[in-house]
N, C-alpha and C positions, 0 to 999 in steps of 0.2 A: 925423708918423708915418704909416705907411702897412700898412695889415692886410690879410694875403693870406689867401686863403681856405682855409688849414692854420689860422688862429687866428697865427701868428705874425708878427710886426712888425720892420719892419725901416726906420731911417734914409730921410731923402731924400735927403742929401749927395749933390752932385753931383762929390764929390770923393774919397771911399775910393773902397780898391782893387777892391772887388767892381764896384762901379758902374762904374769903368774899365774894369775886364775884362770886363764885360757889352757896355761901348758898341765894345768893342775888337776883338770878334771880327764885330761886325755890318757889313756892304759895301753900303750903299743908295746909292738912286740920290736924282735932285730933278728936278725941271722944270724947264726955258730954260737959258739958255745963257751963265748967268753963276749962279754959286755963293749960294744965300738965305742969310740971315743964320742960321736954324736950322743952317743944314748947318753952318759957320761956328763957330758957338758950340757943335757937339755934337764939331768937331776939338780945339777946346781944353779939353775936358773929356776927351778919352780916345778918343775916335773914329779910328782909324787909315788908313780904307779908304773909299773913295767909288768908286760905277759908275757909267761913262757910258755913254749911248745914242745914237741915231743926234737924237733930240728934242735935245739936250746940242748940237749939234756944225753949225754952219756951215760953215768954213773950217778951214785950217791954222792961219792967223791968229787965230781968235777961239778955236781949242782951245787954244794956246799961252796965250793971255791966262787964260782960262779955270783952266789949271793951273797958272798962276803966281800966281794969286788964291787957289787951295787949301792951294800950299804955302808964301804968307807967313803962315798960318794955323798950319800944320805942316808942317817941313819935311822928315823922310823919311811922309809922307802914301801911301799905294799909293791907285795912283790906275790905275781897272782897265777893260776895254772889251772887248768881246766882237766881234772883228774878226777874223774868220778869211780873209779875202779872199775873191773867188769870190762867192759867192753872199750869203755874209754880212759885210756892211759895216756898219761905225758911221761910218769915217774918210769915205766916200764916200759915204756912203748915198743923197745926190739925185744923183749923176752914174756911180755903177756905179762899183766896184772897179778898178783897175790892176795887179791882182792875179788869177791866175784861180786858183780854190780848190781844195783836195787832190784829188778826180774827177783833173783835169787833169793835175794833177802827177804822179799815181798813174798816169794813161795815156803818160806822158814816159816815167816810171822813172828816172829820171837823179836819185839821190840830190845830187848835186853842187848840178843846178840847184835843188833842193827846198831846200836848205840856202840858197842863194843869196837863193831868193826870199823867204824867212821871215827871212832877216837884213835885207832890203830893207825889210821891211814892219817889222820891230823899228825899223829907223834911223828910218823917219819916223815912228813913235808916240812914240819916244824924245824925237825932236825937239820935237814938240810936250807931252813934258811926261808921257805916259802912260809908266809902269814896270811896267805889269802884264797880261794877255792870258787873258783867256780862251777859249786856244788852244793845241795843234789837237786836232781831233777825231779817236781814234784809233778809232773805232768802224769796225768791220768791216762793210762792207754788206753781209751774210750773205742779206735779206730783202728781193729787189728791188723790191716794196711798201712797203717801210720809207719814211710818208707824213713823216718828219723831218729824215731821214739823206743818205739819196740822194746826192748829188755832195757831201756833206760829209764825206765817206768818201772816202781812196785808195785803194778799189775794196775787192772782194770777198775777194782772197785775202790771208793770214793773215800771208807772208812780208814781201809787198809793203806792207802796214798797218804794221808793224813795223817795216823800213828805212825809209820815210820819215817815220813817227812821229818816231823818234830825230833822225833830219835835220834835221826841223822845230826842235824844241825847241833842239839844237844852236845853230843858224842864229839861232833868233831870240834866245835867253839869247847869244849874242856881240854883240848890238847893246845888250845892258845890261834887256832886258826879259823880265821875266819868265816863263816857259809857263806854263800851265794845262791840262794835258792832260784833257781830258774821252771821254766820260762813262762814269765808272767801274763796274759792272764790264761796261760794254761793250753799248750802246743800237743797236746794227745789226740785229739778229733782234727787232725788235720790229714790229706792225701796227697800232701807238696811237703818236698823240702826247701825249707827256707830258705837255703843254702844256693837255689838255682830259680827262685821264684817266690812271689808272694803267696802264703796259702790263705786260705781263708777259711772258718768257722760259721757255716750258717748256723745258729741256737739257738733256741729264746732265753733271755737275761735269766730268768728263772733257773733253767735246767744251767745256766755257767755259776750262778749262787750257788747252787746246789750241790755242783760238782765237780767242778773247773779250780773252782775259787775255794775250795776247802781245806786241801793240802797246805796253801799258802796261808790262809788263817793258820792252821795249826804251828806253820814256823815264825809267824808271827808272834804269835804265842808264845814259842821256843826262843824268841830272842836271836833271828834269822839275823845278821848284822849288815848282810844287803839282799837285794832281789836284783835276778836281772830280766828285763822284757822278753817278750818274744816279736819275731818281728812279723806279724800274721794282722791280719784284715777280721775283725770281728765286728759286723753291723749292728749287731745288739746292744754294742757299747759305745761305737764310734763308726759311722756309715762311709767313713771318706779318708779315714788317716789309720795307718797301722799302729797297733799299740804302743811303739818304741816312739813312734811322735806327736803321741796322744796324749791330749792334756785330761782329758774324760779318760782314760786308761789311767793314768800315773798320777794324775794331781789329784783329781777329783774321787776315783773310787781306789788306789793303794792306799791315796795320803790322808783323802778326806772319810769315806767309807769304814775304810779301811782300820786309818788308825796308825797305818805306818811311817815311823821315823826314823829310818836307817838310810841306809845308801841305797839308791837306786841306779843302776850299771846296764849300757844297753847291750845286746848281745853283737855280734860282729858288725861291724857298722860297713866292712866290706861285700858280707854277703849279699849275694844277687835280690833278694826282695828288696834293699833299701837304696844297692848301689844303683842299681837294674831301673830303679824306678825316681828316684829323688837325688842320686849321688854324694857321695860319702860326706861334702862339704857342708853342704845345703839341711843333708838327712841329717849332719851332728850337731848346727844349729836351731833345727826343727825337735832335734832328741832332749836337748838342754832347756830350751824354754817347753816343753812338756812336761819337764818337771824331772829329767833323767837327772846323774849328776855326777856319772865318769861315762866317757864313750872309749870301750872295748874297739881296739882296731889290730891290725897285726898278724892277724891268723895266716892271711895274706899279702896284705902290704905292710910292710918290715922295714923301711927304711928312714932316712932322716928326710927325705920332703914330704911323706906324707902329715909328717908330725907338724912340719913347719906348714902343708897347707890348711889345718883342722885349727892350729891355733890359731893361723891368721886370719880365717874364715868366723871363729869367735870372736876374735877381737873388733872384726868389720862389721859384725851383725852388732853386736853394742854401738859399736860409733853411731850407724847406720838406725838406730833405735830400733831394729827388729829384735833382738833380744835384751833382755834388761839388765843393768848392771849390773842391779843385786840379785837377781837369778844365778846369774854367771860366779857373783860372789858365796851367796848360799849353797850352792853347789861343789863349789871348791871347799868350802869349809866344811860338809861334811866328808869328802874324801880325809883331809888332815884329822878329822873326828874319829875317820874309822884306824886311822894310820897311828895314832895316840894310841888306843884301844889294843892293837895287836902290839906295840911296843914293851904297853902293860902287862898284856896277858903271856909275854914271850918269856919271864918272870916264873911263873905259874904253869908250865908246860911239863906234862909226866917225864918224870925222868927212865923209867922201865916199861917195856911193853911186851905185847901179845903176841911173838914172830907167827904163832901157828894157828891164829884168830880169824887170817882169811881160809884157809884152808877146811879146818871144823864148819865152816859157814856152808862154800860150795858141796862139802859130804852131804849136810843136812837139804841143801835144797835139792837133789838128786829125785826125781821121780821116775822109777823103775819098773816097765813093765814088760812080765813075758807074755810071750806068743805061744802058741798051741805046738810050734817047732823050735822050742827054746831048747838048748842044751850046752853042756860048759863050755867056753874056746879051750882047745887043748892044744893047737901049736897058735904058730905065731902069725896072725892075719894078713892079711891086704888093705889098709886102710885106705877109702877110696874119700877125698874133700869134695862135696860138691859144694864150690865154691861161687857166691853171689859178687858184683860190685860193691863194694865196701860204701858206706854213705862216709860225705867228708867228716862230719863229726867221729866219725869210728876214724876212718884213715884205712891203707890200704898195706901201713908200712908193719904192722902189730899182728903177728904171729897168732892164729888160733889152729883148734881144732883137738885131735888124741893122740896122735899121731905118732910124736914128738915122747910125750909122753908114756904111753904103750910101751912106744921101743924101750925103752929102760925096763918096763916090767917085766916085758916077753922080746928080747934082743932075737935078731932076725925077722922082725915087723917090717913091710914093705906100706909102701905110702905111694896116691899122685891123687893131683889138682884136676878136677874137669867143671865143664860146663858147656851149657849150649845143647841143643838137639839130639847128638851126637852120644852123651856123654854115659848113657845106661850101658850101650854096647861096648863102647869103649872102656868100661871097668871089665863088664868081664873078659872079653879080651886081656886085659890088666892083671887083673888077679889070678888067670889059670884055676888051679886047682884050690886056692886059698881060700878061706870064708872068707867074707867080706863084713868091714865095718864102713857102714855109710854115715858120713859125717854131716849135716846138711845144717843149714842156717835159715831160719823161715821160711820150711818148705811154702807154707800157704802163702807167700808172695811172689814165687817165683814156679809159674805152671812147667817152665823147663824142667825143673827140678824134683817135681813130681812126677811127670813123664819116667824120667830118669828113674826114679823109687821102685815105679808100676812095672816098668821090665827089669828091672833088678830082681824084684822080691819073686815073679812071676818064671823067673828062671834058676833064681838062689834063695828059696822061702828060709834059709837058716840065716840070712843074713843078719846083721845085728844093726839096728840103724839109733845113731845118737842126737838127737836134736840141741843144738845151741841157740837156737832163738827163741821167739816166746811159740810154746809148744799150742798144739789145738788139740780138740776134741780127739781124734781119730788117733790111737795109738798104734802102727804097724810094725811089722819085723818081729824075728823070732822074738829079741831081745830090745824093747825102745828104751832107751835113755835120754829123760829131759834135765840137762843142764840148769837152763834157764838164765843162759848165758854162754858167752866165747872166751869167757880169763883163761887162764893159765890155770889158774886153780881149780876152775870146772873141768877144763880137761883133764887135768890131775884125777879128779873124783871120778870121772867116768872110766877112766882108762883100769880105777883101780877095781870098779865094778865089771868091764870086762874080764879084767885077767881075772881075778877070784876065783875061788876052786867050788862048783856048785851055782846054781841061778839065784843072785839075790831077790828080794820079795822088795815091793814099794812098802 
């Protein structure tokens, strides 16, 4: 018997329904790249959901193996990944995305191809086995300092967020896997990451109906199959509790407002706004009687006692009458709802796809402008990275830049990483007599980094400077190149604009 700190006692059966429903709403992740035995032994007890990471995942190959290994365990298993293309990769994480991520798409506008390429990217999760997505991000980049969001945004405006929201989800639930539209109620006007702090949104209700709350109507609409919170401080809606353990958040304006009946999934239940401030145990019981109904944990803590302390910590708060049975049970039962669903639709899943659907995306979204000292590259550059802190969501371990790239078009391309005060002089230094291509990532958030630009350009005006993050007003360098994003594929497109023979036109 096991005695919770109410005085009351409760079973250790690893086999009532409470215990199932506790391990049933929980989505952890594990370590390497083959499935522990804990993980293993917690599916045949009631466990429904597993999340992988970029740590998880070598190959096409060894994901496939990987997820055939979960689901001789259980076989409708959700089995989830946080792969939005663009910037954020699990599927690619050491060689850069083939996808370039919503920024990009948002600067297309071509709902058609947005559709296109989130079915692209469903087919090959599918294929290797994953049914679930924690994807896309429908947040508004309202807050062009937002240190989180940035190009994980299809851009600032309200309409534009909204049709290709719906797109998205569309496109990729027709490949048989699931959305995840995040982060509810809309994480773009924030100046904290989540990830190291609570942020908070001062707005009036109004301007978040208006704007906030739009996108996610439209995947509502779309038949979003879940949403997940964000874990951000909105007084407009709720003065005192973050949205991920807001019952005015989640029950009353997703469920009631709203209209929504899907799954509702909170975002890392490790990160510092929830751990930092309520702690993981406490926050997953608070998350659940809110009205959440899988808690995402694992990004970070990966192993079998966290799982055992989240489920025993549900199953104490029912004894303990702080949360409800049937809460705990309606919650479970829509995880096995959504787990039906992708079993069904795994049936139904394209058998042929689009290999070169990301690529045609990142050409199109290319905004190309010359300078008054443009002229063609005719040997082979200097590519200088001026390189920012990577936010955790992005990762630090995911290759960006032209660099890479380039070399293959024009072999004998020289490459280095800088940053810091230092780092304008230190290129030229670097490059000698070589043009330079400045590779930079939201310059407007990082004043180093501009610094850096201002004596670059000030002493090499033919430089060619390519922007990867969400671009501003101000277009410099002989040659500016906005991405509107860091894939693989973006660099691909820009590297192809550099080498080209002649100045492309936007």
């Amino acid at each position: 018997m096991t005695t919770f700190a109410s005085g009351t006692t409760a079973s250790n059966s690893e086999n009532d329904s409470l215990t199932r429903d506790a391990l049933t709403v929980l989505q952890p992740g594990f370590t390497g790249t083959k499935a522990p035995g804990w993980l293993l032994r917690r599916l045949g007890e009631g466990l429904a959901s597993v999340g992988l990471f970029g740590r998880n995942i070598t190959s096409r190959e060894q994901l496939s193996e990987l997820t055939a290994q979960l689901r001789a365990e259980r076989e409708d298993v959700l089995v989830a990944i946080d792969e939005e293309g663009g910037d954020v990769t699990r599927l690619e994480v050491r060689t850069g995305s083939s996808f370039p991520g919503n920024h990009a798409l948002g600067a297309v506008d071509d709902v058609d191809l947005t559709r296109a390429v989130a079915r692209e990217l469903g087919r090959r999760l599918a294929e290797c086995g994953v049914n679930f997505n924690w994807a896309p991000s429908a947040d508004i980049n309202s807050n062009p300092a937002n240190p989180v969001i940035g190009v994980r945004s299809f851009g600032a405006g309200t309409a534009l967020a909204a049709r290709h929201t719906a797109a998205y989800v569309t496109g990729l639930q027709s490949a048989g896997v699931a959305a995840c539209t995040k982060h509810f109620p809309g994480h773009g006007d924030t100046a904290v990451d989540s990830h190291h702090a609570l942020p908070r949104i001062d707005v009036d209700a109004s301007v978040l109906h208006e704007r906030e709350l739009a996108p996610f109507r439209a995947a509502i609409e779309a038949g979003t199959k879940a949403v997940m919170s964000a874990h951000i401080l909105v007084p407009a809606l709720d003065p005192d509790r973050p949205a991920t353990l807001s019952s005015r958040v989640l029950t009353d304006l997703l469920r009631g407002e709203m209209g929504y009946d899907g799954l509702i999934v909170t975002d890392g239940m490790e990160m510092r706004a929830i751990a930092g401030t309520y702690g993981i145990e406490r926050g997953s019981v608070l998350a659940v009687a809110a009205g959440a109904d899988a808690i995402c944990v694992g990004g970070g803590l990966a192993d079998e006692e966290t799982v055992r302390r989240l489920r025993d910590a549900l199953v104490a708060a029912v004894r303990a009458g702080e949360l409800p049975e049937e809460r705990l049970a309606d919650a479970a039962e829509r995880v096995r709802a959504l787990a039906r669903w992708t079993a069904a639709a795994a049936s139904d899943r394209p058998g042929t796809g689009d290999e070169e659907v990301g690529l045609r995306a990142a050409r199109r979204a290319l905004r190309i402008t010359p300078g008054e000292t443009s002229t063609p590259l005719t040997a082979p550059p200097y590519v200088a990275a001026l390189t920012p802190v990577a936010n955790i969501a992005v990762g630090d371990e995911t290759p960006w830049g032209v660099a890479a790239e380039l070399a293959q078009l024009m072999p004998g391309t020289l490459t280095g990483t800088f940053a810091g005060d230092e780092a304008g002089r230190e290129i030229l230094r670097a490059a000698g007599g070589r043009r330079v291509v400045a590779v930079v990532r939201d310059e407007h958030r990082h004043p180093w980094m501009a610094a850096a630009l201002d004596e670059l350009l000030a002493a090499r005006p033919d430089t060619i400077v390519v922007e990867m993050g969400v671009p501003q007003a101000t277009r410099r360098g002989a040659l500016h190149i906005a991405t509107h994003g860091a894939a693989r594929v973006c660099g691909r497109a820009a590297a192809e604009a550099i080498a080209g023979t002649g100045v492309p036109t936007a």
